[in-house]
BALOBA-1460 file (C-alpha; in Angstrom, 3 decimals):
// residues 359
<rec num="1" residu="x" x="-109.293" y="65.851" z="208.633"/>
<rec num="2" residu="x" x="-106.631" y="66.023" z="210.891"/>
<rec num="3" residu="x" x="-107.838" y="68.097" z="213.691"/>
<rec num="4" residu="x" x="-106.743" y="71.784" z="214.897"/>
<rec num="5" residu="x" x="-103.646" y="71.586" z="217.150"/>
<rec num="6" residu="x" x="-102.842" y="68.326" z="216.417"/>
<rec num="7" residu="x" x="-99.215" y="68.572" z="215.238"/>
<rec num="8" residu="x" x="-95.739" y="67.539" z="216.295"/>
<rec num="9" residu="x" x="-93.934" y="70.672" z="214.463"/>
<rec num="10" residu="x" x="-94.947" y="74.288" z="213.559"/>
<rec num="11" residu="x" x="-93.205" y="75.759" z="210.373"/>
<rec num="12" residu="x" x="-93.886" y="79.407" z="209.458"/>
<rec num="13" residu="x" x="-93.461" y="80.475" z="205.765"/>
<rec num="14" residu="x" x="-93.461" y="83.642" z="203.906"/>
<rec num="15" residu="x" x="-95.990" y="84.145" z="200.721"/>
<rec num="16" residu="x" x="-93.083" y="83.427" z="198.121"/>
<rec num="17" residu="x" x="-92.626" y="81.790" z="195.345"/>
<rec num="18" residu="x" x="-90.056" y="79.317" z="196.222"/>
<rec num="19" residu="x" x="-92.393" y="77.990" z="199.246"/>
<rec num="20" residu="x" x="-95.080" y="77.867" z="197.416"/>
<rec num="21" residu="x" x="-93.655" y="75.405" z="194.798"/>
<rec num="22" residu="x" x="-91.852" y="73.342" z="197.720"/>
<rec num="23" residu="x" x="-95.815" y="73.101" z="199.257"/>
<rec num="24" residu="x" x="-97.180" y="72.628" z="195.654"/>
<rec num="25" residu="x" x="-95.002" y="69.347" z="195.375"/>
<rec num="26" residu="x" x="-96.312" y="67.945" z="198.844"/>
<rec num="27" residu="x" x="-98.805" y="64.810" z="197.491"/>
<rec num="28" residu="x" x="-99.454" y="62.788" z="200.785"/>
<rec num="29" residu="x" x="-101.326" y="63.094" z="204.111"/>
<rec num="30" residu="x" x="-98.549" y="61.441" z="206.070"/>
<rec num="31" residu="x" x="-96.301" y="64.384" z="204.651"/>
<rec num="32" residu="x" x="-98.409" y="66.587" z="206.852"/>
<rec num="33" residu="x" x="-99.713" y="64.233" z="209.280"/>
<rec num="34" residu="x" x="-97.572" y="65.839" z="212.401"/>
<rec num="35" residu="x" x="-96.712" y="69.293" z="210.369"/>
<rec num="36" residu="x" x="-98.225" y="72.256" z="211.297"/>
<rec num="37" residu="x" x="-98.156" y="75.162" z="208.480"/>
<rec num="38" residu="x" x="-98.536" y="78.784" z="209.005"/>
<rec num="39" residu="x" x="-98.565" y="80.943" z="205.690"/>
<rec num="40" residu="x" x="-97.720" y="84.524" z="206.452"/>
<rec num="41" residu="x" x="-98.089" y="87.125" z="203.736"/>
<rec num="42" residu="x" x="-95.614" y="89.942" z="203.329"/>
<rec num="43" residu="x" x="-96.011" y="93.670" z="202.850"/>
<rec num="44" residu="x" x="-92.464" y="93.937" z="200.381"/>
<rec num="45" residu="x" x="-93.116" y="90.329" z="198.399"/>
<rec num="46" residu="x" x="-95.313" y="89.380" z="195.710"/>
<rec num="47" residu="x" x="-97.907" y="91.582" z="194.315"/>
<rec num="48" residu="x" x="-101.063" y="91.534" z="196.478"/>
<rec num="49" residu="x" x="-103.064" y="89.977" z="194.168"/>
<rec num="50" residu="x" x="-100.635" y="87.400" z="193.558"/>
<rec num="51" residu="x" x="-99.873" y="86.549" z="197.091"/>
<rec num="52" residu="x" x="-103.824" y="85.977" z="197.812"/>
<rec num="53" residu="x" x="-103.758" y="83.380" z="194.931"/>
<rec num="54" residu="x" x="-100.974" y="81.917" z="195.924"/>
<rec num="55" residu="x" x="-102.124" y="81.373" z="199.329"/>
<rec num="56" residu="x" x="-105.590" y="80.498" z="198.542"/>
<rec num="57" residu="x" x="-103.881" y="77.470" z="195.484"/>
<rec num="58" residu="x" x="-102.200" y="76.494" z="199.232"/>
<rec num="59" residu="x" x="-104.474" y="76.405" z="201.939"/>
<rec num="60" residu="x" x="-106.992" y="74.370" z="199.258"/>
<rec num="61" residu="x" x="-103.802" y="72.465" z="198.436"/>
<rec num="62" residu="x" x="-103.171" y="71.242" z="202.002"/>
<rec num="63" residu="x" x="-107.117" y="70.905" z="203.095"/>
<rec num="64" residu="x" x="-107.533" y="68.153" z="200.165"/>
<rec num="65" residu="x" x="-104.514" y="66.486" z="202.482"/>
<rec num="66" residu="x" x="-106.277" y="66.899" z="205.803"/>
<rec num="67" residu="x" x="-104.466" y="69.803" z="207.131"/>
<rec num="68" residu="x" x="-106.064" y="73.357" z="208.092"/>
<rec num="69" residu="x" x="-103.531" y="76.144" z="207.659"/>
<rec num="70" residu="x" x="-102.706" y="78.773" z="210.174"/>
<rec num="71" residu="x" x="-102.711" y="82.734" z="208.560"/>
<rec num="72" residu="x" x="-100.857" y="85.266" z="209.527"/>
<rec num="73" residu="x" x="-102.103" y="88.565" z="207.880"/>
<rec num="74" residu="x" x="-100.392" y="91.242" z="210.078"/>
<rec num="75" residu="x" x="-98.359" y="92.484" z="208.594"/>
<rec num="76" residu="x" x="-100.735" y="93.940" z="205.227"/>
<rec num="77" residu="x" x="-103.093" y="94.940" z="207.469"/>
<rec num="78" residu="x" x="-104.805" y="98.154" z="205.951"/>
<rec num="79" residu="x" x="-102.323" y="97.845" z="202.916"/>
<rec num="80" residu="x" x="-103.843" y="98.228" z="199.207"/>
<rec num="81" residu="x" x="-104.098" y="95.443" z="197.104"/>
<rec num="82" residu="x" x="-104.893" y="93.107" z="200.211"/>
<rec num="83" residu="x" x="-108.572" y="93.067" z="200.537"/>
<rec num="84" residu="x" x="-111.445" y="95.820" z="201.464"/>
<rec num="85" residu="x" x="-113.741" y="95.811" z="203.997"/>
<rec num="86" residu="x" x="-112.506" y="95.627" z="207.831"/>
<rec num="87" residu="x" x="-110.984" y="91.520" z="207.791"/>
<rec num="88" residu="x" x="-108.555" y="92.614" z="205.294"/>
<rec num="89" residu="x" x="-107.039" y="90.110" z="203.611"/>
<rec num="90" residu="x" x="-108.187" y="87.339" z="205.946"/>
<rec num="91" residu="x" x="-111.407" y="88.354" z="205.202"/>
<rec num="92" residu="x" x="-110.548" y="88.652" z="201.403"/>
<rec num="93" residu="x" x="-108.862" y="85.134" z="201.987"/>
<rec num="94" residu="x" x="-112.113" y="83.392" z="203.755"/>
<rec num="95" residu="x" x="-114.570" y="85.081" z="200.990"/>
<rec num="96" residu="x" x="-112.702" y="83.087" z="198.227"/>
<rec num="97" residu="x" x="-112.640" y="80.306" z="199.991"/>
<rec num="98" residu="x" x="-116.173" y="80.443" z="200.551"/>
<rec num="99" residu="x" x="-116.423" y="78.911" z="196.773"/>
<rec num="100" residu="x" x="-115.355" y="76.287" z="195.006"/>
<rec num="101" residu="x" x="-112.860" y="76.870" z="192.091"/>
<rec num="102" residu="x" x="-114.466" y="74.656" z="189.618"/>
<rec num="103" residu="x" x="-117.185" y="71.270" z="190.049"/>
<rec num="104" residu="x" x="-114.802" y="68.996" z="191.266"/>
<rec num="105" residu="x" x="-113.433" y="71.086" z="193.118"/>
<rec num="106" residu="x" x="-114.389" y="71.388" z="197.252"/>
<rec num="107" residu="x" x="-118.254" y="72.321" z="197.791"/>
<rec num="108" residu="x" x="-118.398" y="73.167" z="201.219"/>
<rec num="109" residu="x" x="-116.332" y="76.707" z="202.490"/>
<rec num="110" residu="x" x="-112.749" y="75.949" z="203.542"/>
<rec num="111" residu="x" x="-112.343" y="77.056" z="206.829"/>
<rec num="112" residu="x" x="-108.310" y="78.191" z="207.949"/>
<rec num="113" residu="x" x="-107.029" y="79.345" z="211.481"/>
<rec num="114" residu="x" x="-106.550" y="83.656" z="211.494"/>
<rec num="115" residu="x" x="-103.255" y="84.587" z="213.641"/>
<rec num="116" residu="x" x="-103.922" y="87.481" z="216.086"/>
<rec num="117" residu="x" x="-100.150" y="88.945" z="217.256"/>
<rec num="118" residu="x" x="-100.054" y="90.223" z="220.604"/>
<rec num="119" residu="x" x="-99.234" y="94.082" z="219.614"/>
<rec num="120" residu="x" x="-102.386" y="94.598" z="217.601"/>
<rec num="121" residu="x" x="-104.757" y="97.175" z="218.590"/>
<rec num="122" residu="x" x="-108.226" y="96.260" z="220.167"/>
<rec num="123" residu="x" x="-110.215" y="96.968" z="216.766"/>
<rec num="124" residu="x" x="-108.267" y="94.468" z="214.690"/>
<rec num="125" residu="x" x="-108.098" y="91.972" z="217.437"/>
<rec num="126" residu="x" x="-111.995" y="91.574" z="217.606"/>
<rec num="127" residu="x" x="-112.214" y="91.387" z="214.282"/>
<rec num="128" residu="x" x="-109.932" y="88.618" z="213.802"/>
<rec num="129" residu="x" x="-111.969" y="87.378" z="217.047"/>
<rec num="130" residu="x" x="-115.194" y="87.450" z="215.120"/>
<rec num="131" residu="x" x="-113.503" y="85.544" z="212.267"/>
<rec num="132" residu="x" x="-112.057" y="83.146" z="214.246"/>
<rec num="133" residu="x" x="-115.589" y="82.136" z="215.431"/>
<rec num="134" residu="x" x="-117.239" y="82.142" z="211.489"/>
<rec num="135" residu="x" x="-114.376" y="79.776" z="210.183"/>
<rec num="136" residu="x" x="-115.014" y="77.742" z="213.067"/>
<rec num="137" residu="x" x="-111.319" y="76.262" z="213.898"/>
<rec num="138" residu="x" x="-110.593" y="79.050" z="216.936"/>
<rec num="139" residu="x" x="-106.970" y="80.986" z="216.306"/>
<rec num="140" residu="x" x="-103.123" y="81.035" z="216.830"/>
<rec num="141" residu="x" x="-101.824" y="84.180" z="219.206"/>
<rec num="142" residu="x" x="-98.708" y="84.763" z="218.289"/>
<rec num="143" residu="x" x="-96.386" y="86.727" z="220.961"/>
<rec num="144" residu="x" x="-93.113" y="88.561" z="219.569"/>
<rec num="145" residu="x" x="-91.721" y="88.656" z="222.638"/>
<rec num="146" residu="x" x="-90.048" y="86.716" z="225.549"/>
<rec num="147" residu="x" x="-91.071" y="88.934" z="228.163"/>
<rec num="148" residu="x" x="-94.884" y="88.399" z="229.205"/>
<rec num="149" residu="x" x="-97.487" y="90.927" z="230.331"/>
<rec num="150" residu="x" x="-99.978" y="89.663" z="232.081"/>
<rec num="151" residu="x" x="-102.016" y="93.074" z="231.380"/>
<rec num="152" residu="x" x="-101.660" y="92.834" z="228.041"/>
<rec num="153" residu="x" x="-102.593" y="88.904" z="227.616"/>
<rec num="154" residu="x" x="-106.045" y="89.826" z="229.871"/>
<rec num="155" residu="x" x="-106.240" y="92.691" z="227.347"/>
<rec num="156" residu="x" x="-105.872" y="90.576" z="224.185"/>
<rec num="157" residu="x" x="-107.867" y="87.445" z="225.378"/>
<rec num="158" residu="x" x="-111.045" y="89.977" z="226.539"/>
<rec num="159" residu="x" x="-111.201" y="91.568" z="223.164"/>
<rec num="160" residu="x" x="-110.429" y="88.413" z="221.190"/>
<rec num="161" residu="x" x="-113.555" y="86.479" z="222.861"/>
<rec num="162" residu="x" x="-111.921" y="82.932" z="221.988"/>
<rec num="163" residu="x" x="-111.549" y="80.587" z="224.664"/>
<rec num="164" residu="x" x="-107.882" y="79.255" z="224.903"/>
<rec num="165" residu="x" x="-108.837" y="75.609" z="224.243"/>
<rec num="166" residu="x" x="-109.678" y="76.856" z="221.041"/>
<rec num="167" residu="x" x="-106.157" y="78.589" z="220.560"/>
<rec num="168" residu="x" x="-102.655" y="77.805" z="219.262"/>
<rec num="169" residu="x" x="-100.256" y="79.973" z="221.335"/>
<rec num="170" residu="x" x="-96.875" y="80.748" z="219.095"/>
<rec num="171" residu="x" x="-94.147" y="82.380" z="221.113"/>
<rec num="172" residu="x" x="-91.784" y="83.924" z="218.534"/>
<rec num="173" residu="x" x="-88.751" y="84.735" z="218.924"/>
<rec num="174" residu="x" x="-87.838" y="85.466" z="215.513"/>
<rec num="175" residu="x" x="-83.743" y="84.961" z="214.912"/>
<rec num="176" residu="x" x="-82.223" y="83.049" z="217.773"/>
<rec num="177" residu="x" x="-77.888" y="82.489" z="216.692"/>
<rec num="178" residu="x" x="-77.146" y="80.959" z="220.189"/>
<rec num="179" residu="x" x="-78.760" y="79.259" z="223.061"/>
<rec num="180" residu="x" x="-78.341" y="80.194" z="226.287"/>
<rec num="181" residu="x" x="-78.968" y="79.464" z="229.616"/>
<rec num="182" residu="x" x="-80.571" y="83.350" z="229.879"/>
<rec num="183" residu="x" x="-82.388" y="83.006" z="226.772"/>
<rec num="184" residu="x" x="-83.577" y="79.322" z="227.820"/>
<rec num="185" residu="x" x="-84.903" y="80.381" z="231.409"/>
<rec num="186" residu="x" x="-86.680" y="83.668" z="229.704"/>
<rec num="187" residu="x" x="-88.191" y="81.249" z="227.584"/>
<rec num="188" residu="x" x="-89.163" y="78.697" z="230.206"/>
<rec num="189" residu="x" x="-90.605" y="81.578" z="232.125"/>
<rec num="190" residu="x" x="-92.712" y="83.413" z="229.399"/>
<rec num="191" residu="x" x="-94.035" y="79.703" z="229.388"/>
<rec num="192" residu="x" x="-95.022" y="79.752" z="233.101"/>
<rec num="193" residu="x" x="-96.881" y="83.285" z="232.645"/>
<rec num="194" residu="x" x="-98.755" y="82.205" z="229.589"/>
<rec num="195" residu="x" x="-99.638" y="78.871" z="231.039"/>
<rec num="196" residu="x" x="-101.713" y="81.046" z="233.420"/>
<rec num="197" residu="x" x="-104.587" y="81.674" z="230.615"/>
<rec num="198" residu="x" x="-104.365" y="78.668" z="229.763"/>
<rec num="199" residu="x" x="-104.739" y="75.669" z="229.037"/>
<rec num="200" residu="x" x="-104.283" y="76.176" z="225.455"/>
<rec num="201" residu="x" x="-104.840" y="73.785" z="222.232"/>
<rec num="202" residu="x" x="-101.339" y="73.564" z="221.861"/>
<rec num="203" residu="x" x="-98.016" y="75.683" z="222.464"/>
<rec num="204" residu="x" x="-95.078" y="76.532" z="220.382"/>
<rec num="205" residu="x" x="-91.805" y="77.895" z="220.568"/>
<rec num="206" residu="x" x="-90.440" y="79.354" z="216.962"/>
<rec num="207" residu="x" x="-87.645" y="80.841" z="216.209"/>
<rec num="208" residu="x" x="-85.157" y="80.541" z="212.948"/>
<rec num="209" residu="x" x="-80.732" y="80.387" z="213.442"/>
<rec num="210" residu="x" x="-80.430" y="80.865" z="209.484"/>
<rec num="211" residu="x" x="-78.126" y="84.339" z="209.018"/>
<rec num="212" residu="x" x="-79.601" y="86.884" z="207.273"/>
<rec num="213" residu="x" x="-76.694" y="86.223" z="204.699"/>
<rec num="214" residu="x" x="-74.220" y="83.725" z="203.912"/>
<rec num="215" residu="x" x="-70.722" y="84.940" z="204.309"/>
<rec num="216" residu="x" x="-68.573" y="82.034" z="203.585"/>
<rec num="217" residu="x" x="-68.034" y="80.013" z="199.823"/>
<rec num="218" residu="x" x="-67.772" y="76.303" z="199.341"/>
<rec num="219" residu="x" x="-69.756" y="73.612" z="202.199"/>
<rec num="220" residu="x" x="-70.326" y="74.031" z="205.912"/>
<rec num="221" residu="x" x="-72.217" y="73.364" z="208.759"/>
<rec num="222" residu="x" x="-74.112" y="75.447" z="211.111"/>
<rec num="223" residu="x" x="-76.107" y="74.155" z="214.749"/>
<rec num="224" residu="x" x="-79.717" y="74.035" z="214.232"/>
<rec num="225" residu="x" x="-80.717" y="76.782" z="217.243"/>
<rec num="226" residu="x" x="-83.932" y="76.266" z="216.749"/>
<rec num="227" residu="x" x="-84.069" y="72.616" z="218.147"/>
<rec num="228" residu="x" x="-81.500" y="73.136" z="220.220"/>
<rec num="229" residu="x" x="-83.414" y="75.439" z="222.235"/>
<rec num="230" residu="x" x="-86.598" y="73.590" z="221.729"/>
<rec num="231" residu="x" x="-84.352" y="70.656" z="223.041"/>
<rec num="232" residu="x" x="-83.355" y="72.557" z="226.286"/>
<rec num="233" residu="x" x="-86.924" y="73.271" z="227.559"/>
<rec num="234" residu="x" x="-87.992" y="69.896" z="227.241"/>
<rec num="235" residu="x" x="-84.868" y="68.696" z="229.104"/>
<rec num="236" residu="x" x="-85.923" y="71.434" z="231.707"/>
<rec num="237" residu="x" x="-89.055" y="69.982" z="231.825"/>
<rec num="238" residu="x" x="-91.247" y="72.018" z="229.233"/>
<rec num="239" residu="x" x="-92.691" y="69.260" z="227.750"/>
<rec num="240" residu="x" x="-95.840" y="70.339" z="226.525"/>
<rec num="241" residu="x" x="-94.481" y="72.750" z="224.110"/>
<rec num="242" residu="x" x="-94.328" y="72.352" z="220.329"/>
<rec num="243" residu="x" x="-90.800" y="73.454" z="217.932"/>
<rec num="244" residu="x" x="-91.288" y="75.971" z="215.553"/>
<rec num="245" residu="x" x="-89.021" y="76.955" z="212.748"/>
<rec num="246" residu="x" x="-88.730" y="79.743" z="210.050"/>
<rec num="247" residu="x" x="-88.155" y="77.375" z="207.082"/>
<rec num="248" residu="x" x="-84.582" y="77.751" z="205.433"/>
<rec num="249" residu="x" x="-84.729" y="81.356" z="205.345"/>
<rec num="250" residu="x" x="-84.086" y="83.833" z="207.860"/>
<rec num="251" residu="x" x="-86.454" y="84.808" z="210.051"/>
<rec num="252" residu="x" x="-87.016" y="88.932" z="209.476"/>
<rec num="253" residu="x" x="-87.773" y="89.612" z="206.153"/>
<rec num="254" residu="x" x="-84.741" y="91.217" z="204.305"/>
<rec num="255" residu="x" x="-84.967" y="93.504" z="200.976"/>
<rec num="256" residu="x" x="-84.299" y="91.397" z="198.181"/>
<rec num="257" residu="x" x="-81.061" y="91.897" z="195.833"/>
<rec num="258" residu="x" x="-79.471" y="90.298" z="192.818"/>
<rec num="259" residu="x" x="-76.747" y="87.920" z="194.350"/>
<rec num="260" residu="x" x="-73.741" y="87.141" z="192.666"/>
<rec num="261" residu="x" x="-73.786" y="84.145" z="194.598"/>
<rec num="262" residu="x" x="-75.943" y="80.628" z="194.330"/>
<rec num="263" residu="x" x="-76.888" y="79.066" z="197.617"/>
<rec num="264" residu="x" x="-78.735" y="76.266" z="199.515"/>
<rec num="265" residu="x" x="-79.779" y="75.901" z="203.210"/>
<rec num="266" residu="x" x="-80.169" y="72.343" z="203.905"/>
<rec num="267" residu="x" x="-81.534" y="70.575" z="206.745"/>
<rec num="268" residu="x" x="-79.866" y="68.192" z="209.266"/>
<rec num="269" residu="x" x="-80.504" y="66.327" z="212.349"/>
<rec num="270" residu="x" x="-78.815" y="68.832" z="214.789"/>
<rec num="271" residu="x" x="-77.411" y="71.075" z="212.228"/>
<rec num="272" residu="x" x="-77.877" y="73.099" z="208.662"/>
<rec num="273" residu="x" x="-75.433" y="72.186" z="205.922"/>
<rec num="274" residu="x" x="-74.629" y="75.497" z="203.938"/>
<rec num="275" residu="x" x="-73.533" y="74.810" z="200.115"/>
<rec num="276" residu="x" x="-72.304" y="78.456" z="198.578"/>
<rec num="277" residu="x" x="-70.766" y="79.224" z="195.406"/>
<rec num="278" residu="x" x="-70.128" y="82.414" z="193.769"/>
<rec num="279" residu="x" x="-71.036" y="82.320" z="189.864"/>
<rec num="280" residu="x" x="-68.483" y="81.894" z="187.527"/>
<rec num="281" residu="x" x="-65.821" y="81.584" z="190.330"/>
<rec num="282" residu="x" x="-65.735" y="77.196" z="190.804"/>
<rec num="283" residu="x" x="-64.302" y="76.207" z="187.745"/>
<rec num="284" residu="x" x="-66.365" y="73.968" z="187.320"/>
<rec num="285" residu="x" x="-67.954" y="74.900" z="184.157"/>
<rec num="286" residu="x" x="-66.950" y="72.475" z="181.873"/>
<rec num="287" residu="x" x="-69.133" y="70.466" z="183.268"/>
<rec num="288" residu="x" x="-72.202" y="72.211" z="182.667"/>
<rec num="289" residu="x" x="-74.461" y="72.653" z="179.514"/>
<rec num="290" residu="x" x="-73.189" y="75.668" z="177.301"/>
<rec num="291" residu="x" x="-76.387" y="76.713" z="176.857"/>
<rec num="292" residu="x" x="-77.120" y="77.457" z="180.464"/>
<rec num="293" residu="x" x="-76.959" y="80.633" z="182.460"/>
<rec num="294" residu="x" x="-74.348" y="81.472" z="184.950"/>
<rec num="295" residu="x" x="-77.082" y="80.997" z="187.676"/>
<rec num="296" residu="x" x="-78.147" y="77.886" z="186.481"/>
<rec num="297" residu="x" x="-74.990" y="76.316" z="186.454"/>
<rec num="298" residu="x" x="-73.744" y="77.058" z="189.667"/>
<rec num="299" residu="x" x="-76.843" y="76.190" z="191.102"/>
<rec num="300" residu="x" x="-75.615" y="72.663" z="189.241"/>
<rec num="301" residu="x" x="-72.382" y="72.788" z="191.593"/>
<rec num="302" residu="x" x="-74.114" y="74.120" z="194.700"/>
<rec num="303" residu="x" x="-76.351" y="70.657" z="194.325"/>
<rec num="304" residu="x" x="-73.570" y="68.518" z="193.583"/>
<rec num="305" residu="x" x="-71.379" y="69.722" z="196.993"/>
<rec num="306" residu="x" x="-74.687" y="68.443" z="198.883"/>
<rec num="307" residu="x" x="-75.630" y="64.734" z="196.671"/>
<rec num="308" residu="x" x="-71.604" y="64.072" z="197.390"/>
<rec num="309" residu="x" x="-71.955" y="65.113" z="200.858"/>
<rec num="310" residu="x" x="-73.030" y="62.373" z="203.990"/>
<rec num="311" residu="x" x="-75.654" y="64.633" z="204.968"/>
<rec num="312" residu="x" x="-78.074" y="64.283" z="201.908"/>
<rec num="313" residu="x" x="-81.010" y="62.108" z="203.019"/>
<rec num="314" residu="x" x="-81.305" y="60.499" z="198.986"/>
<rec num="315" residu="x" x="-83.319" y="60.948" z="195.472"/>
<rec num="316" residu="x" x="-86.551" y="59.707" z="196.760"/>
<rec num="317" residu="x" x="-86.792" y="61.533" z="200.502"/>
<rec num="318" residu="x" x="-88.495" y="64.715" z="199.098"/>
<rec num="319" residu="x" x="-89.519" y="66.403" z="195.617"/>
<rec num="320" residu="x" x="-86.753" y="68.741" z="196.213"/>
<rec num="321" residu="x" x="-83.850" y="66.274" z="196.816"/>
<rec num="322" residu="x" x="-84.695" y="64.524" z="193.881"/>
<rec num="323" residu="x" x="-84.738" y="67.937" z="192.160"/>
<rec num="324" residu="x" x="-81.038" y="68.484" z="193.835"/>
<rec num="325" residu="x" x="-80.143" y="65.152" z="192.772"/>
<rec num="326" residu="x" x="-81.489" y="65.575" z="188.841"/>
<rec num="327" residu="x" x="-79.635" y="69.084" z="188.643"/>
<rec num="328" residu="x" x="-76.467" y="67.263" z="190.810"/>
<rec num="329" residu="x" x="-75.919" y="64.952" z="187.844"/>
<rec num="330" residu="x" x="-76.269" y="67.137" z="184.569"/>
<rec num="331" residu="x" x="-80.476" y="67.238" z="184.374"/>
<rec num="332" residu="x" x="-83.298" y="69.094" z="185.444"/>
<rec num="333" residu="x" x="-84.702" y="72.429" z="183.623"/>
<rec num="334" residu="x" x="-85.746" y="76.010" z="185.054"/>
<rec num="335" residu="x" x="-82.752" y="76.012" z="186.920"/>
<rec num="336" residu="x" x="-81.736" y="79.642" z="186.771"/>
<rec num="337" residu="x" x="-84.604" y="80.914" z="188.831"/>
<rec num="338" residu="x" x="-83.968" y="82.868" z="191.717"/>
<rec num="339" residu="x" x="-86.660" y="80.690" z="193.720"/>
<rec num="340" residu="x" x="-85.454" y="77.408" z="192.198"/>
<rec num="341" residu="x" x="-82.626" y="76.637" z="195.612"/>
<rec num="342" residu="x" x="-85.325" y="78.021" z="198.322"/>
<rec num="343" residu="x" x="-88.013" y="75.364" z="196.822"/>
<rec num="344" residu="x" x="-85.730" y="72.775" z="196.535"/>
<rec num="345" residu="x" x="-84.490" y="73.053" z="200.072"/>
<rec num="346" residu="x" x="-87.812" y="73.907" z="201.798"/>
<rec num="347" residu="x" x="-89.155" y="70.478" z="200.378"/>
<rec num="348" residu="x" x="-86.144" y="69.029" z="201.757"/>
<rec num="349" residu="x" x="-87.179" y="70.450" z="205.166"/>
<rec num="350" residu="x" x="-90.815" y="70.211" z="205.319"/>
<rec num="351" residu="x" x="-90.050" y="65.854" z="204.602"/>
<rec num="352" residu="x" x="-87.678" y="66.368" z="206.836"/>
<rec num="353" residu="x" x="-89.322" y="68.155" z="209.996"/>
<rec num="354" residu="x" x="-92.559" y="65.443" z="208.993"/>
<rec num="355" residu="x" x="-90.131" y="62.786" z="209.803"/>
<rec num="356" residu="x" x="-88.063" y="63.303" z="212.517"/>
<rec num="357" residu="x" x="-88.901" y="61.910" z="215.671"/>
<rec num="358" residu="x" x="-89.788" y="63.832" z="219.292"/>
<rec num="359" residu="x" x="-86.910" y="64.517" z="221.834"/>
């Protein structure tokens, strides 16, 4: 197994079906070797019961590959659906993973790493405390904001009863359009005041630049933020500290509609590459299968502006670019699923973030 807080890159994803699949398709340790997951379920996604499998299909998923997950529950906390009993749907989550799922499946319980935030109130904190010590891999503290209080870290740390050794510290900053040098220094000095408690198992700035819509038709690009920043505190002499990213989606959860439009976030050294079509409008369709949807087909164009593009990284660099590649050039089923351009690109990233190299 590879062993808590040993990662390169931190990548937080929501309890949907189009991350699931993209997670469902990894097959190989090295694909998680320097990849740090954290599966956070939503309060407005998937049915609760649904979500819990989901996860559970995951974390089992990704232990079999020698990687513990990191959960982030917060956000159902006391919600129906999401598990009696005062763990809530951690301790829902730990209980089934207590078991195996069939004989050849894993004997022994399958341990994952809670997520405390820093604005939870003293009950739930020592509960996810408690936890944290059963499961036996310590925690993550995540902190949704720049701006430390040391009053408030004592507070959380007292009640939490984990030593930081044992903890992954997260500093979210949830949707970050620009760097700058403000922004940078806050960072760099919400660093300084958490170092205090430390030292920590390992520290990570995350933060997501994707827009909470796409605004534009046709192919663009668009400055990764994320490493950007992550870039600038190492120059500034940071180094200990970790990059986190939202995935290809943006980082506050949004209320879902019915586009009209067929898109793909796609990762890039340095930058996204946006490919955006609005269905029925690229006259393109000739080249499609009559027998498809509108969705389906544009999703067909959307994946042939990226295969024709320099950025595309090639067939074999992911499940999902093969997937963009098979749909690019006339093949491929299922592809008028509203999850089908989220999977495909979030297998894209997570090969992606596993391969790229350190600043």
């Amino acid at each position: 197994m590879i062993a808590p807080g040993e990662f390169r890159t931190l990548v937080a994803l929501r309890a949907k079906q189009g991350e699931f699949m993209a997670i469902n398709a990894v097959d190989d340790m090295e694909h998680v070797r320097t990849l740090q997951p954290l599966l956070e379920l939503e309060a407005a996604g998937m049915a609760p019961a649904k979500q819990l499998d989901e996860i559970e299909a995951a974390v089992r998923k990704l232990y079999k590959l020698g990687r513990h997950v990191i959960v982030d529950a917060s956000d159902v906390v006391h919600l129906a659906g999401f598990g009696g009993g005062p763990a809530g749907a951690l301790g829902e989550l730990a209980d089934r993973l207590a078991y195996p799922v069939d004989l050849l499946d894993q004997q022994e319980p399958i341990p994952f790493i809670p997520v405390i935030r820093s604005d939870t109130t003293g009950h739930q904190v020592a509960m996810v405390g408690r936890l944290c010590h059963e499961l036996g891999l310590g925690g993550a503290l995540r902190v949704r904001t720049a701006k430390a209080d040391r009053a408030t870290f004592e507070r959380i740390l007292e009640q939490l009863r984990v030593e930081s050794p044992d903890l992954d510290l997260i500093i979210d900053l949830q949707y970050v359009p620009d760097v700058t040098i403000q922004l940078t220094d806050r960072v760099a000095a919400t660093i300084g005041i958490l170092g205090e408690f430390g030292p920590f198992r390992s520290m990570s700035v995350l933060s997501g630049s994707v827009p909470p819509a796409l605004t534009q038709t046709s192919t663009w690009e668009q400055p990764r933020t994320e490493e950007r920043l992550w870039e600038s505190l190492v120059r500034g002499g940071v180094v200990e500290v970790r990059l986190g990213d939202y995935g290809v989606v943006h980082p506050l959860s949004t209320t879902a509609y019915a586009s009209k439009h067929v898109s793909m976030k796609y990762t890039c050294p340095d930058h996204w590459l946006y490919s955006r079509e609005r269905m029925g409008d690229s006259g393109d369709e000739a080249r499609q299968p009559r027998t498809e949807n509108p969705r389906a087909s544009t999703l067909r164009i959307v994946c042939r502006h990226l295969v024709e593009s320099d950025s595309f990284s090639g067939p074999d660099f992911s499940w999902g670019d093969h997937e963009i590649s098979e749909a690019a050039d006339g093949r491929g089923t299922g592809l008028g699923s509203t999850n089908k351009p989220v999977a495909f690109a979030t297998s894209h990233h997570l090969a992606y973030l596993a391969t790229r190299t350190a600043a």
